[in-house]
C-alpha positions as CSV (number, residue, x, y, z in Angstrom):
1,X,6.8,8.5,-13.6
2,X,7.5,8.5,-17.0
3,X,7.3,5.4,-19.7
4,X,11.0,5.6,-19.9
5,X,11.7,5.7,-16.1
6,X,8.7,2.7,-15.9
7,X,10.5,0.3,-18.3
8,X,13.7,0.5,-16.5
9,X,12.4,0.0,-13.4
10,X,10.7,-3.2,-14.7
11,X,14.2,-4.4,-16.1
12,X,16.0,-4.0,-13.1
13,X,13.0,-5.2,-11.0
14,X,13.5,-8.6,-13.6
15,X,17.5,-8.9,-13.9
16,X,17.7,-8.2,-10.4
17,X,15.4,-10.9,-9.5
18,X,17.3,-12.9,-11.8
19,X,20.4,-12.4,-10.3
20,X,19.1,-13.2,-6.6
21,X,18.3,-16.5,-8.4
22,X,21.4,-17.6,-10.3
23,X,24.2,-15.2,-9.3
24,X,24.0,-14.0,-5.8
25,X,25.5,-16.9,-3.2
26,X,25.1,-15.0,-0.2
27,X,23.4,-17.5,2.5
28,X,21.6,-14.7,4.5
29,X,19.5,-13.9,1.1
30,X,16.6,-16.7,1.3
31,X,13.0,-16.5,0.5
32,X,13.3,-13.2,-0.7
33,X,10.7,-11.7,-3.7
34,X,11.4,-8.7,-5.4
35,X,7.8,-7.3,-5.0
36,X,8.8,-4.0,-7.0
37,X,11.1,-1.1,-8.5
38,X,11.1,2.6,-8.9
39,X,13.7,4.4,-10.2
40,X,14.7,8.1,-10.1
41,X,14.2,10.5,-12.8
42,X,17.7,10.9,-14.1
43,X,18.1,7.3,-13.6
44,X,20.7,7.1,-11.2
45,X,19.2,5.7,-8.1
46,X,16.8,2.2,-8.1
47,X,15.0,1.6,-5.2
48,X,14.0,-2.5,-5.4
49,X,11.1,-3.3,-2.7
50,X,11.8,-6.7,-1.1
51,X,9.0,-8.8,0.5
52,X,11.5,-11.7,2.8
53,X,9.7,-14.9,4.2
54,X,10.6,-15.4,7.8
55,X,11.0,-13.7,11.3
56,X,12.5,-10.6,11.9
57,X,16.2,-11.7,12.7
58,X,15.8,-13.4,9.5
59,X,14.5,-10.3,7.6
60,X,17.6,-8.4,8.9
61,X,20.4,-10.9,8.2
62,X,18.7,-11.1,4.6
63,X,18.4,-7.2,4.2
64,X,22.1,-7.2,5.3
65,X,22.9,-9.5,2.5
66,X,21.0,-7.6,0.3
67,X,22.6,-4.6,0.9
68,X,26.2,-6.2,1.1
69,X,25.4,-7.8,-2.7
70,X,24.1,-4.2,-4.0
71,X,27.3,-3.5,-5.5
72,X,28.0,-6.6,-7.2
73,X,24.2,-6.4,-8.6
74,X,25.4,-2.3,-9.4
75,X,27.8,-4.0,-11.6
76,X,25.8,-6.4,-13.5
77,X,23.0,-4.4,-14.4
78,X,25.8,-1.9,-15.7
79,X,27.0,-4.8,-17.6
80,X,23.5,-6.7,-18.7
81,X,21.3,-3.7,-19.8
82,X,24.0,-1.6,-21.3
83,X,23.1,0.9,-19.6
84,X,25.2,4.4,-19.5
85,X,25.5,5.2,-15.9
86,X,25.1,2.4,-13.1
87,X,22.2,3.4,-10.7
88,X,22.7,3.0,-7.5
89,X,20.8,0.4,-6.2
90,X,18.8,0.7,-2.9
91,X,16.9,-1.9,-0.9
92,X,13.4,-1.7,1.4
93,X,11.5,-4.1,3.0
94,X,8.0,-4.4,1.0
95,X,5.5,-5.0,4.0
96,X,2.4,-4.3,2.6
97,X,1.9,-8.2,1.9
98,X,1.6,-7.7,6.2
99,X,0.1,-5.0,6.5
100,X,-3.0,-6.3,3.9
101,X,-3.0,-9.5,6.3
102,X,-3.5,-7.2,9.2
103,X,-6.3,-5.7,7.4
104,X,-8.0,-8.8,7.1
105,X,-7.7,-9.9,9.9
106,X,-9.4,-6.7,11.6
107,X,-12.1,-6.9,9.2
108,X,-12.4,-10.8,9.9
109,X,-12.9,-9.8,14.1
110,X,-15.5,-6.7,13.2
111,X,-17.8,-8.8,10.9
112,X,-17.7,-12.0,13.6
113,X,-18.6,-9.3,16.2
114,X,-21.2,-8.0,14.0
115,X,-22.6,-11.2,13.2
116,X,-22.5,-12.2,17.4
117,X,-24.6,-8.8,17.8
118,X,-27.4,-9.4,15.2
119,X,-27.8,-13.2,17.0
120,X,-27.4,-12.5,20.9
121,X,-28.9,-15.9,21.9
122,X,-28.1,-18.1,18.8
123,X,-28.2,-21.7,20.4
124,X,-31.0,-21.5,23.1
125,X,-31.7,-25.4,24.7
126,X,-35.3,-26.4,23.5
127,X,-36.0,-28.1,26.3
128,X,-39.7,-29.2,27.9
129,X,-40.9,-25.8,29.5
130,X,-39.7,-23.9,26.9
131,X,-42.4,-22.3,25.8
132,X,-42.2,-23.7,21.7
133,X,-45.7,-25.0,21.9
134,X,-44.7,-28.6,22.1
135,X,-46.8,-31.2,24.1
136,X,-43.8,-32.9,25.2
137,X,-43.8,-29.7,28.2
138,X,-47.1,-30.0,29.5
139,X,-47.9,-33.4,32.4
């Protein structure tokens, strides 16, 4: 990707977030974070990745408001960058946020695992009998 294709992808990543913010009333758009932009070549297609807080029907219904606001945000970045032709602006769920949580969470079971492998008997009762050499054992 190019500097020039870079930059604009960071102003519509911005203006767009902006707009989600101050301009966009849609009720099915709620926790929603842009998380990042790419745009095409010959600048006419954006591609905004969206990272939405919530379950699934709520992920949908805000996608769906998403997409049903993309021409009004068409417009305004048009309008507020001054830019020649308007992109066409696309939408896509962002789940790497989940997919790094999964991650961890498999590398969280394999180390406890490991640890429980290195330590098979790690609380033992030291009781009388037990063979640590105490004289509390031996009558």
């Amino acid at each position: 990707m190019s500097t020039r294709t870079e930059r604009l992808a960071d102003l519509i990543r911005d203006e767009v977030a902006r707009l989600l913010l101050r301009e966009v009333k849609d009720p099915r758009i709620g926790f929603v974070t842009i998380t990042g932009a790419k745009v095409t070549p010959d600048l006419r297609q954006a591609r905004l990745f969206v990272s939405i807080l919530g379950d699934e029907a709520a992920r949908d219904a805000a996608l769906e408001g998403l997409q049903h606001s993309a021409h009004f945000i068409q417009r305004a970045l048009f309008r507020n960058l001054r830019l020649r032709h308007s992109p066409v602006v696309l939408f896509e769920i962002d789940d790497s946020l989940e997919r790094g949580d999964r991650i961890e969470r498999v590398l969280q079971t394999l180390h406890a695992a490991e640890e429980r492998e290195e330590d098979p008997n790690p609380e033992e009762p030291a009781g009388p009998g037990s063979g640590d050499g105490s004289p509390e054992g031996a009558a």
